[in-house]
C-alpha positions in Angstrom: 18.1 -20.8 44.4 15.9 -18.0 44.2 14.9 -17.4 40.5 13.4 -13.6 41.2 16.5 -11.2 40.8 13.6 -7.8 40.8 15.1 -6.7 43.4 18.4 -6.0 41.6 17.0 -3.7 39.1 17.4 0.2 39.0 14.5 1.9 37.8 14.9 4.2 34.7 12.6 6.6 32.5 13.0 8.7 30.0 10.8 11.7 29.0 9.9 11.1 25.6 8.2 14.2 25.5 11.1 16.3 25.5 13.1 14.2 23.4 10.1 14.1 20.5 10.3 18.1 20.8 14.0 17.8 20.2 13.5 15.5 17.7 11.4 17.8 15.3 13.8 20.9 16.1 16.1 18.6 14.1 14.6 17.9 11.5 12.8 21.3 10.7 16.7 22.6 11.6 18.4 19.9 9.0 15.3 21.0 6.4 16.5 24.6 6.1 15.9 27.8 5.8 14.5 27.4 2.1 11.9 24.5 2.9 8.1 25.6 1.7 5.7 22.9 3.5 3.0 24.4 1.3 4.9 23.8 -2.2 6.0 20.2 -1.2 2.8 19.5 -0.1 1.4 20.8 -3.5 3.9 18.5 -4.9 2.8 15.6 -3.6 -1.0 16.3 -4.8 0.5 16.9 -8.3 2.9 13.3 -8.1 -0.2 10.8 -6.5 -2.5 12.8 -9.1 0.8 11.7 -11.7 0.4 8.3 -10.2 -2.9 7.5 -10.5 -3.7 8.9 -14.0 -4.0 7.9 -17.4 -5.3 3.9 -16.1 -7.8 2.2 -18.4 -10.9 1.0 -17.1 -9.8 -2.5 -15.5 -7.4 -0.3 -13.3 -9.8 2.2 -12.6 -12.4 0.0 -11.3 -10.1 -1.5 -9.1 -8.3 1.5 -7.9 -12.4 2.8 -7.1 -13.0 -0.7 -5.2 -9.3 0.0 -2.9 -10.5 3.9 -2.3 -13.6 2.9 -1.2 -11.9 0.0 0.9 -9.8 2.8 2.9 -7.0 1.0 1.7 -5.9 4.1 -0.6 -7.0 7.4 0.1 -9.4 9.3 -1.8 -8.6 12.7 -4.0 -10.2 14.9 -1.1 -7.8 17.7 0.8 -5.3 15.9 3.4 -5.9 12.0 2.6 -5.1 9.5 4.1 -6.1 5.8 3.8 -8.3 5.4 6.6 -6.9 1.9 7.8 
């Protein structure tokens, strides 16, 4: 019996391309005519700034030793954690 059935297949793709363009469309549709991408990207500064404030030195220190890790991102413009 002959175990390789390849032959059988039909080959199939899929332009993800387009469908990530159509994807976005979506969502900026769904977000609305009222979305500011500048004020809820000020409100994220102002919550991780919330977050992270107020910690006594213990925290501090360690929150420091993860920053410089890359495992949290730093206070500069458009962080990220770098890993």
């Amino acid at each position: 019996m002959n175990q390789d059935s390849t032959g059988d297949l039909t080959p199939f793709s899929i332009d993800l391309t387009f469908e990530e363009a159509r994807r976005r469309a979506e969502v900026v549709t769904a977000l609305g005519p009222h979305w500011d991408p500048r004020a809820a990207l000020q409100g994220e500064d102002e919550a991780y700034a919330l977050l992270y404030s107020g910690l006594d030195a213990e925290q501090q220190r360690v929150y420091d030793m993860l920053v410089a890790a890359g495992v949290l991102p730093g206070e500069e413009p458009g962080r990220a954690a770098s890993h």
